[in-house]
C-alpha positions as CSV (number, residue, x, y, z in Angstrom):
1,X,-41.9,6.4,-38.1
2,X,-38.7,4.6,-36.6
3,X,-38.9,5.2,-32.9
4,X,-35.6,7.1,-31.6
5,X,-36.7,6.4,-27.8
6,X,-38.0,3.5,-26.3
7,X,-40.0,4.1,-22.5
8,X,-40.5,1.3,-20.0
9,X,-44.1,1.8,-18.6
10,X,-47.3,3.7,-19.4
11,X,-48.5,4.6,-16.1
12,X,-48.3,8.6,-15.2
13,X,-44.8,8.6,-15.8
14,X,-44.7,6.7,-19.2
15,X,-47.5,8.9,-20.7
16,X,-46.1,12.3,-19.6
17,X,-42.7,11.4,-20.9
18,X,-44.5,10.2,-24.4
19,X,-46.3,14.0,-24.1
20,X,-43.2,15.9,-24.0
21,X,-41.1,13.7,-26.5
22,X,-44.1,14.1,-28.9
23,X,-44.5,17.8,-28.1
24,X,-40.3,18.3,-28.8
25,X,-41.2,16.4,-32.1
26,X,-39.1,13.0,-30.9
27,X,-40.8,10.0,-31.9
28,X,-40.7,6.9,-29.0
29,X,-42.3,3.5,-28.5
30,X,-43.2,2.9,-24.9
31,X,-43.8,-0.8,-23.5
32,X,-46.1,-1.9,-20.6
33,X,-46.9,-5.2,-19.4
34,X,-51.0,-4.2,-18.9
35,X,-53.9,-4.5,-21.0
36,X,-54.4,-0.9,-20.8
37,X,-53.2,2.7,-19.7
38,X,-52.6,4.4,-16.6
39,X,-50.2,1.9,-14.4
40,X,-50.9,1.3,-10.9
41,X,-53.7,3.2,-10.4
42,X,-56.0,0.5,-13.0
43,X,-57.9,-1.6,-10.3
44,X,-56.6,-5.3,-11.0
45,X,-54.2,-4.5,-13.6
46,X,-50.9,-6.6,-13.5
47,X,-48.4,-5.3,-10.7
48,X,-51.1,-2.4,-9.5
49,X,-51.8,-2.4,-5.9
50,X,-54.9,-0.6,-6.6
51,X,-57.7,-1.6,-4.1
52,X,-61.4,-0.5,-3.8
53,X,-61.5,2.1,-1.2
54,X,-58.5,4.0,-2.5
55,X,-58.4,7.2,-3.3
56,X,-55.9,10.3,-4.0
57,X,-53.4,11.0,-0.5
58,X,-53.0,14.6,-2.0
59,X,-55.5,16.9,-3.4
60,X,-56.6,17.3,-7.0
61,X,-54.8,21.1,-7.5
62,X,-51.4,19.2,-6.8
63,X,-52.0,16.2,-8.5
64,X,-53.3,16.8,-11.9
65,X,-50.7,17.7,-14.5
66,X,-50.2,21.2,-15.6
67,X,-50.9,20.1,-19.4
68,X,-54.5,18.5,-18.3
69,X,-56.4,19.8,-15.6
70,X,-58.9,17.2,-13.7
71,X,-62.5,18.5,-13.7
72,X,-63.2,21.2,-11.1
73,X,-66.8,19.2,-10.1
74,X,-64.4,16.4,-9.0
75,X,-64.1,16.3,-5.1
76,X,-60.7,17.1,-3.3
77,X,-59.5,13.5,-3.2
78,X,-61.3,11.5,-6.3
79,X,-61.2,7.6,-5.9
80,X,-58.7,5.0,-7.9
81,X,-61.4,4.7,-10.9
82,X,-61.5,8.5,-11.7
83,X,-57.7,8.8,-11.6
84,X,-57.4,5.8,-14.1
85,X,-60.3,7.7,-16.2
86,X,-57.9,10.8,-15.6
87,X,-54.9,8.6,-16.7
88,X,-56.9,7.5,-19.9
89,X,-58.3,10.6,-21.1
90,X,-54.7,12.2,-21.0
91,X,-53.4,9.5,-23.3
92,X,-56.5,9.4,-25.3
93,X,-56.0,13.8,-26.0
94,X,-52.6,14.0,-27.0
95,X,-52.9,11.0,-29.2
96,X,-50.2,8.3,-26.7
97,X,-52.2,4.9,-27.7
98,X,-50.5,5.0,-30.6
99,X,-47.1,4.8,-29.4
100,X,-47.8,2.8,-26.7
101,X,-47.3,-1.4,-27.1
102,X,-50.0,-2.9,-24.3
103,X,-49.4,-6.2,-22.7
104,X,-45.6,-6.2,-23.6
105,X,-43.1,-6.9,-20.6
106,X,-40.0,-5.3,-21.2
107,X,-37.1,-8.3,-20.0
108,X,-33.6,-6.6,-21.6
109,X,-31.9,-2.9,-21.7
110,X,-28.4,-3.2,-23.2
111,X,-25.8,-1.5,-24.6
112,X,-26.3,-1.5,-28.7
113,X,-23.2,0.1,-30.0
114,X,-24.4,4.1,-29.2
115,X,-27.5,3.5,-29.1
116,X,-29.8,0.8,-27.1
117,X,-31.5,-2.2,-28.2
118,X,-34.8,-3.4,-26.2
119,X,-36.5,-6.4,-25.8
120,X,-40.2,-6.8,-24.6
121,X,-41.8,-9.7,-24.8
122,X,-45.6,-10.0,-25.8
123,X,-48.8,-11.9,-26.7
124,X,-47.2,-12.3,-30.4
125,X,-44.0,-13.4,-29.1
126,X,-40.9,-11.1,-28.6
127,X,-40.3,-7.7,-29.9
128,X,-37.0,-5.8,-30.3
129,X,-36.2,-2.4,-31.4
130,X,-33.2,-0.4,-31.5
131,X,-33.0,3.6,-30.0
132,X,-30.8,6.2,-29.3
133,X,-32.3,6.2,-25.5
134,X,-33.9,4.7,-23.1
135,X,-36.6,6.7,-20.3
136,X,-37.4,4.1,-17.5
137,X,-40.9,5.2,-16.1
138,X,-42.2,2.1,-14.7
139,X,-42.8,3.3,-11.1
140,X,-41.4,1.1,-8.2
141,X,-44.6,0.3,-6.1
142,X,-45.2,-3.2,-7.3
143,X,-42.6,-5.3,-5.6
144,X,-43.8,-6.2,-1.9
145,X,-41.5,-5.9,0.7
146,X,-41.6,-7.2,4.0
147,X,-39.5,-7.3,7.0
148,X,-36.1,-8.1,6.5
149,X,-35.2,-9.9,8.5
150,X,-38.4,-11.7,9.6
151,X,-39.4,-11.0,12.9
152,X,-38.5,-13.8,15.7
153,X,-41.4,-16.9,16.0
154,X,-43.4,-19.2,13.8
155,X,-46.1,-17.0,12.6
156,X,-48.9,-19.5,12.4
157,X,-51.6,-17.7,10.4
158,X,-52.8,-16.2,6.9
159,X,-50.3,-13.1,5.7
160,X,-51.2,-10.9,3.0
161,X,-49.1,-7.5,1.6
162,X,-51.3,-4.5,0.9
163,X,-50.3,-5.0,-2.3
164,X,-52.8,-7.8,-2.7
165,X,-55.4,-6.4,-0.9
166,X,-58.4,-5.4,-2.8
167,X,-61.1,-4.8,-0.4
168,X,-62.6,-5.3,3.0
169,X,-64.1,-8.5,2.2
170,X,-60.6,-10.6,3.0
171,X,-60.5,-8.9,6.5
172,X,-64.0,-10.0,7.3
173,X,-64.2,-12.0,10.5
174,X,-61.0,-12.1,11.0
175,X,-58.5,-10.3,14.0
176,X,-56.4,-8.8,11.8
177,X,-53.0,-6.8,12.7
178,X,-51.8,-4.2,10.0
179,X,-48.1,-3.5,10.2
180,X,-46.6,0.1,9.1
181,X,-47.1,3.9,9.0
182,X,-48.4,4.6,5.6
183,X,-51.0,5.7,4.0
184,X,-52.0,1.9,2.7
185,X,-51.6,0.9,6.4
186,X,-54.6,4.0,7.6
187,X,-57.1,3.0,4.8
188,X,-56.4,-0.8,5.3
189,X,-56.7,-0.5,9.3
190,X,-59.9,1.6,8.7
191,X,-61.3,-1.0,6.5
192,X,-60.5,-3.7,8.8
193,X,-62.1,-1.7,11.7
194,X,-65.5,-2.1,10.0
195,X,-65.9,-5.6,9.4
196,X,-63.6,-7.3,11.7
197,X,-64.3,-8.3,15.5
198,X,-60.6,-6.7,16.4
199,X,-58.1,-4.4,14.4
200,X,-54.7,-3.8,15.5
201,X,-51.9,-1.5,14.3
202,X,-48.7,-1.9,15.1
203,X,-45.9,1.0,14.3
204,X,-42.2,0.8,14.7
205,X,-42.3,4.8,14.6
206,X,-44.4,7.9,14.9
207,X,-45.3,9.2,12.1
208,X,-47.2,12.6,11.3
209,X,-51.0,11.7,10.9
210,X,-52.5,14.7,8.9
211,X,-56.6,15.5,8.2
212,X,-57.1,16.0,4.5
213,X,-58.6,19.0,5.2
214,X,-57.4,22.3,7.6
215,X,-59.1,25.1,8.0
216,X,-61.9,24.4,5.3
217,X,-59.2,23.5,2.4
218,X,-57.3,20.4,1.3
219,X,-54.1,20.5,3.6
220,X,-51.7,19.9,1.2
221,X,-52.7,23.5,-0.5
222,X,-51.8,25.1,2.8
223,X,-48.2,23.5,2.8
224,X,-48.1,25.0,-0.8
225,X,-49.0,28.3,-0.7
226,X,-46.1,28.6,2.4
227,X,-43.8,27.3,0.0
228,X,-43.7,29.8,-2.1
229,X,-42.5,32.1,0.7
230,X,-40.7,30.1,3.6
231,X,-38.0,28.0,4.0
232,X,-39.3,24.5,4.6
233,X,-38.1,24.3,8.2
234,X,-39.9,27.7,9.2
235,X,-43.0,25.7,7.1
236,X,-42.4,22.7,9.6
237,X,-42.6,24.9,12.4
238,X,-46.2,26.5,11.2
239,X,-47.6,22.9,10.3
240,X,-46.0,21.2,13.2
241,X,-48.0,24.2,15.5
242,X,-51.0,23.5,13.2
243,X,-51.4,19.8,14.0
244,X,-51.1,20.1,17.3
245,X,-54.5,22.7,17.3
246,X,-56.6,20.3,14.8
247,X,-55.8,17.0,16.4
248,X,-53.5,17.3,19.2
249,X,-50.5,15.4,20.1
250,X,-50.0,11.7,18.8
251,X,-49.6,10.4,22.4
252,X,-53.3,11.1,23.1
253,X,-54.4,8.8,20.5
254,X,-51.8,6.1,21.6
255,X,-49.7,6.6,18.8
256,X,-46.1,6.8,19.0
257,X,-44.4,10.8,18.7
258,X,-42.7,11.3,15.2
259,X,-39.1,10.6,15.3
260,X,-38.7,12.8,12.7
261,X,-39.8,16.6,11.9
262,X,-42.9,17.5,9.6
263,X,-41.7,17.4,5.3
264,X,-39.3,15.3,6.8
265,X,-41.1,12.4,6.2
266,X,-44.1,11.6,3.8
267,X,-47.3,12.3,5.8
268,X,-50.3,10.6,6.7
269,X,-53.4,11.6,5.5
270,X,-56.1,10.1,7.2
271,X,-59.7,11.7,8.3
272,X,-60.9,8.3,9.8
273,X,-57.8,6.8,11.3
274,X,-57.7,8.9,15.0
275,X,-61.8,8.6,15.3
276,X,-61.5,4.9,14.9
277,X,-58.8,5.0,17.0
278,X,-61.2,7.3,19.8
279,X,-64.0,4.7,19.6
280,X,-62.1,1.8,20.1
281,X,-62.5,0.3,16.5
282,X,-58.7,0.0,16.2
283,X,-55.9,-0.3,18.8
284,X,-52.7,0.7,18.5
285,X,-49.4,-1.2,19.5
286,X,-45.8,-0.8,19.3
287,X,-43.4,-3.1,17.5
288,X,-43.6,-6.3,17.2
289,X,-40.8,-8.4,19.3
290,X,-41.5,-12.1,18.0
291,X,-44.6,-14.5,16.6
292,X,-46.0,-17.3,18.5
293,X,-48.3,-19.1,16.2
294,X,-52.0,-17.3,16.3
295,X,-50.2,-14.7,18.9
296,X,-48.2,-12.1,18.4
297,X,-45.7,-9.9,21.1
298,X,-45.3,-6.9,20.9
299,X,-42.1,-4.8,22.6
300,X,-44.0,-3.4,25.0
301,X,-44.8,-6.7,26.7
302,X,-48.4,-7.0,25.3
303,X,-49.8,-9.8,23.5
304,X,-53.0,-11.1,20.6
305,X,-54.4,-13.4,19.4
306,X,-54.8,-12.7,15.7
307,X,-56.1,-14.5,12.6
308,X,-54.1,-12.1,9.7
309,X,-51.3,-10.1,9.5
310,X,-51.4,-7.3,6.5
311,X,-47.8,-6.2,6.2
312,X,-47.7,-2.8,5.0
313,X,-44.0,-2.2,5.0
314,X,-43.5,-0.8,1.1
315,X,-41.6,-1.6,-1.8
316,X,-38.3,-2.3,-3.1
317,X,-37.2,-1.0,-6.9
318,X,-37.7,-4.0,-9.2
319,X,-35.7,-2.9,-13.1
320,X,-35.0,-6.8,-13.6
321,X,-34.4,-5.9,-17.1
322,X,-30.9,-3.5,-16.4
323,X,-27.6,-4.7,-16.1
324,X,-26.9,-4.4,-13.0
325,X,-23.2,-2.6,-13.2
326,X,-25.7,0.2,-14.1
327,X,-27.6,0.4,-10.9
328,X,-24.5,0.6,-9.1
329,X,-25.2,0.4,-5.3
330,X,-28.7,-0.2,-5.7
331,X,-31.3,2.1,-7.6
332,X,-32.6,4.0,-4.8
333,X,-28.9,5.2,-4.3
334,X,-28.5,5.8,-8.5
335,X,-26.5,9.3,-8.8
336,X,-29.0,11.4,-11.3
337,X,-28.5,15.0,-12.2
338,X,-31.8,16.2,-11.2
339,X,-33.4,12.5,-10.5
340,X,-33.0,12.3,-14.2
341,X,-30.0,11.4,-16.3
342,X,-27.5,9.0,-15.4
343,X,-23.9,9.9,-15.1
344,X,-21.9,6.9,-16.8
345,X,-24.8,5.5,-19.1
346,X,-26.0,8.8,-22.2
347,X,-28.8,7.9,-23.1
348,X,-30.0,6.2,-19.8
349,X,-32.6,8.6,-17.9
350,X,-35.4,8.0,-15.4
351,X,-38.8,9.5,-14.6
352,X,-40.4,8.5,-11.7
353,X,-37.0,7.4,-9.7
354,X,-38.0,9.6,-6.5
355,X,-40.1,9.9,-3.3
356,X,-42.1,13.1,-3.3
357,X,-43.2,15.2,-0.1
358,X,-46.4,15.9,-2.4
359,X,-48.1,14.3,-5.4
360,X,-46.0,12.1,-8.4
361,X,-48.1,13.7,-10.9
362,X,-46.3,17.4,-11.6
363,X,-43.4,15.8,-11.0
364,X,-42.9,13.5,-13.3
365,X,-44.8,15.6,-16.0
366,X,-41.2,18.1,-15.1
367,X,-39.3,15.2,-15.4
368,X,-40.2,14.0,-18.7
369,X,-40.2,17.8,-20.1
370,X,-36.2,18.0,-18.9
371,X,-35.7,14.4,-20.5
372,X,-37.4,15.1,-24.1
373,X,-35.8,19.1,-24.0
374,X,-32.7,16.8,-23.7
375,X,-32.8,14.6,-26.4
376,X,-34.6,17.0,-28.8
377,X,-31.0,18.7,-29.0
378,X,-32.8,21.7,-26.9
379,X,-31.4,21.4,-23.3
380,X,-28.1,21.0,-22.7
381,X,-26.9,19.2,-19.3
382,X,-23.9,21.4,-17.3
383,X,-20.4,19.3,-17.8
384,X,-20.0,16.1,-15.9
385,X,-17.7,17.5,-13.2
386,X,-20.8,20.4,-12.8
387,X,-23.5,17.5,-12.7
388,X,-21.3,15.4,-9.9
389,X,-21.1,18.4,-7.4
390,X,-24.7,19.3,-7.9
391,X,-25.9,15.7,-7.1
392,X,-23.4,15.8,-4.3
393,X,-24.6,19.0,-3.1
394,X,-28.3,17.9,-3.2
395,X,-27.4,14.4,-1.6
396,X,-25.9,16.1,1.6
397,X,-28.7,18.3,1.6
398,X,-31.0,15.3,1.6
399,X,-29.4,13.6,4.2
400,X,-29.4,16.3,6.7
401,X,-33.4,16.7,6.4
402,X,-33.9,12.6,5.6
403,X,-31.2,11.0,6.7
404,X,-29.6,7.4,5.4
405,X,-34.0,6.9,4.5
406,X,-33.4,6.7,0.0
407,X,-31.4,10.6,0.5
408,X,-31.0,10.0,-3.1
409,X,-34.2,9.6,-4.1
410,X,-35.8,12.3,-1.7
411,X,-37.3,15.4,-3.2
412,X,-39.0,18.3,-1.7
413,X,-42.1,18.6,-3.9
414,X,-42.5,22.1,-4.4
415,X,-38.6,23.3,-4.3
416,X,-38.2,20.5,-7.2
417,X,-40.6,22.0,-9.7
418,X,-39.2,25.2,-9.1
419,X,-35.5,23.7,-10.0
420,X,-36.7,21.7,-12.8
421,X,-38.4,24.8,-14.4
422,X,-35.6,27.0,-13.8
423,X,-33.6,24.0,-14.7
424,X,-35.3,23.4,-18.2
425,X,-34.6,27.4,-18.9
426,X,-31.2,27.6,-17.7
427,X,-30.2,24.1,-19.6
428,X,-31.8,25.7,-22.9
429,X,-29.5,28.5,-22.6
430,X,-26.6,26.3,-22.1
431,X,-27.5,24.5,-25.6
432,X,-27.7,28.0,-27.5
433,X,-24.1,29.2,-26.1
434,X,-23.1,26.2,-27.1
435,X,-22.0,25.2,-23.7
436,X,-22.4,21.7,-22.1
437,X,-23.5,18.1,-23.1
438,X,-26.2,18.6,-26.1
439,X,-27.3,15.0,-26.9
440,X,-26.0,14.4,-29.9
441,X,-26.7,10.6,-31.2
442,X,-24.3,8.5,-33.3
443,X,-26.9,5.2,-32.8
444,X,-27.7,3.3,-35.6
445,X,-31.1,2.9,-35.5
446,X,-32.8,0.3,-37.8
C-alpha cells in the first residue's frame, strides 16, 4: 500500500502517531535512524541518552498510554529497560514494525508540488517517497547543549554531557562537578556521590526538588487528582504547602529557593538527592563565575579542585532535515494550533514539539490522535484567523506562568489532554457542518 504519510522517528511519539493513522485507516511509512523501536529510551541506541540507572521521573498511571496500559506488578517508576520493553510491545500489538523503516536517517523534507517528498538515507543506500504529509516525532533530547557562552577560564580537565553518560563507572575516582537542575543532574550527582571521593553540584537557580512519593502514593497522582478540580495556581499553593511539610525549605539543604512558583517549572523528582546532600555525600554550590584549570570558582567566592565536569544543561531542537524558512524564529518558538499543525506549511504537523509539566507519553498518544483525525478527512481545524488568536491566546497565557523559558512549547499536562480531547470532538463536529479546514489532498503520490 502507497504510504500517504511519512513520520520522522519511531520513539513514543512516532509509534503513537503510526497507531492513530492506522486506526483512522491512513496508511504511513515512518523513518528512524536506530536498529530498533522505542527512541531514546533504547539503552545505547543512536542519539538516546539512555543511561543505566534511569528510570521513569513520573509514575506509571501518567505515563503509560491510554491505548496500552503497563502491567499493574510494575513498580511506580520502572527502569529504562522496562519502558523500552513497554515501547516494543506497543509496536509489536498494533502491528507498527511493519510500517516502520529501521536504521534509516531521514536528511530532506521539501515541498513536492502539494504534497511532500522525503529522503532518508539507509544501509541500502537512499530511499525516497512522496506523501501528502509529513508528522515530525523525533523528540528533541539528543542534541547536547552547553553553556552559551562558555563560562570565563581555561577549563583544564575531562568534560562529558549527560547525554554521554552511561553509568557510574566514568565518575569513579574522580571529583566530579555536575552542572544543572534537572532530573539527569539528581540521578548523575547521586551516582557520582557513591563512587567518587567528592561530588559537587552547582545550580544557577532553585528549583523545586520533589519525593516521588507523598503521603504513601506517587506524587505526581496527587497533582492529578487536584487537577481535575482547581485552578493550577490554587494547586501551586497546596503543593507548595505540601513540600514544605515532607522536606522543608530548599535553604536547609543548601540549595538555592525556586525562582519560580510550583507547575511553573518542570520538577525534580528525586528520593536520594536531599539525603546525600544531609550526609555530606554531595555539596552544593552556586554558579559558576570562571575555570582555572583543575579549579573551578564559583560566585559565591568559593573554590575546587575537580577532575570532571558533567554539564547537564539540556538540549537544543535538532530538525536538520527542514528548510529552515519553515522553522521560522527557531522551533521552540514554531506557532502550532494546539502544538500540532503548522500555520503556513498543510501538511506539516508535529508530535512531540512541547515541554510537559507531567509525562510525554499521553500526550503525544493525543497529539497523534488530533494529527490522523486530521488527515483522515475527520477533524476539521477552525479557520486560520481562529487558529492565530487561539495560539496567541495560549502563548500569552504561557508567558505569564513561564515566562520568555520555550512559552511556545509549554503545556500544562493535564489542562492539555483535556483540550485535545475536547479538541478532537469539537474539530469533528466542525468537519460534519462542513465548517473549517478539512484536509483535503491534491498530492500526487507515486
Amino acid at each position: 500500500m502507497t504510504p500517504r504519510v511519512a513520520v520522522i522517528g519511531a520513539g513514543p511519539a512516532g509509534l503513537a502517531t503510526l497507531k492513530a493513522l492506522a486506526d483512522r485507516g491512513v496508511p504511513a511509512v515512518a523513518f528512524d535512524a536506530a536498529a530498533q523501536v522505542g527512541g531514546l529510551w533504547v539503552y545505547g541506541a543512536p542519539h538516546s541518552s539512555a543511561y543505566r540507572t534511569l528510570h521513569l521521573n513520573t509514575s506509571r498511571t501518567r505515563t503509560e498510554f491510554a491505548d496500552l496500559p503497563m502491567p499493574a506488578d510494575w513498580p511506580d517508576y520502572p527502569d529504562h529497560g522496562r519502558i523500552a520493553g513497554y515501547l516494543h510491545d506497543y509496536a509489536q500489538r498494533f502491528g507498527l514494525q511493519e510500517s516502520v523503516q529501521l536504521r534509516h536517517t531521514v536528511t530532506e523534507v521539501v515541498r513536492d508540488g502539494a504534497g511532500w517528498r522525503v529522503t532518508a538515507l539507509g544501509p541500502d543506500g537512499t530511499t525516497t517517497v512522496h506523501v501528502e504529509a509529513v508528522v515530525v516525532a523525533n523528540g528533541h533530547n539528543s542534541r547536547p547543549k552547553l553553556p552559551s557562552p562558555a563560562y570565563p577560564g581555561e577549563l583544564g580537565v575531562e568534560q562529558l554531557h549527560s547525554h554521554d553518560y552511561r553509568g557510574p563507572e566514568q565518575l569513579a575516582g574522580r571529583r566530579v562537578l555536575v552542572v544543572g537542575g534537572g532530573n539527569s543532574a539528581m540521578d548523575i550527582a547521586v551516582d557520582a556521590s557513591y563512587v567518587a571521593p567528592r561530588t559537587l553540584l552547582s545550580l544557577r537557580r532553585g528549583v523545586w526538588i520533589v519525593p516521588k512519593h507523598l503521603l504513601g502514593k506517587p506524587s505526581d497522582t496527587l497533582n492529578g487528582a487536584l487537577a481535575k478540580r482547581l485552578p493550577w495556581r490554587l494547586r501551586q499553593r497546596i503543593s507548595q504547602t505540601m513540600l514544605r511539610f515532607a522536606v522543608g525549605r530548599p535553604a536547609a539543604y543548601g540549595l538555592p529557593a525556586p525562582e519560580h512558583g510550583f507547575l511553573q517549572d518542570h520538577p525534580t523528582l528525586s528520593d536520594s538527592l536531599l539525603s546525600r546532600i544531609t550526609h555530606g555525600e554531595i555539596g552544593v554550590r552556586p554558579a559558576i563565575a570562571r575555570f582555572d584549570g583543575d579549579r573551578v570558582h564559583f560566585t559565591d567566592g568559593t573554590t575546587d579542585e575537580i577532575d570532571l565536569v558533567v554539564w547537564c544543561t539540556g538540549y537544543d531542537i535538532d530538525l536538520p532535515f527542514l528548510d529552515p524558512a519553515l522553522l521560522g524564529d527557531g522551533a521552540d518558538r514554531l506557532p502550532l494550533f494546539r502544538h500540532v499543525f503548522h500555520q503556513q506549511a498543510p501538511g506539516l504537523m508535529f508530535v512531540g514539539l512541547m515541554q510537559s509539566t507531567g509525562s510525554a507519553l499521553p500526550v503525544v498518544e493525543a497529539q497523534a490522535r488530533l494529527a490522523a483525525a486530521h488527515l483522515a478527512g475527520q477533524y476539521a481545524l477552525p479557520d486560520a484567523a481562529g487558529q492565530a488568536a487561539d495560539i496567541a491566546a495560549e502563548h500569552r497565557a504561557a508567558r505569564d506562568r513561564w515566562g520568555e523559558r520555550r512559552p511556545a512549547m509549554r503545556i500544562d499536562f493535564d489542562a492539555y489532554l483535556t483540550l485535545a480531547a475536547k479538541e478532537l470532538v469539537d474539530g469533528a463536529a466542525r468537519a460534519r457542518r462542513g465548517q473549517g479546514v478539512t484536509w483535503t489532498s491534491s498530492a500526487t503520490v507515486r
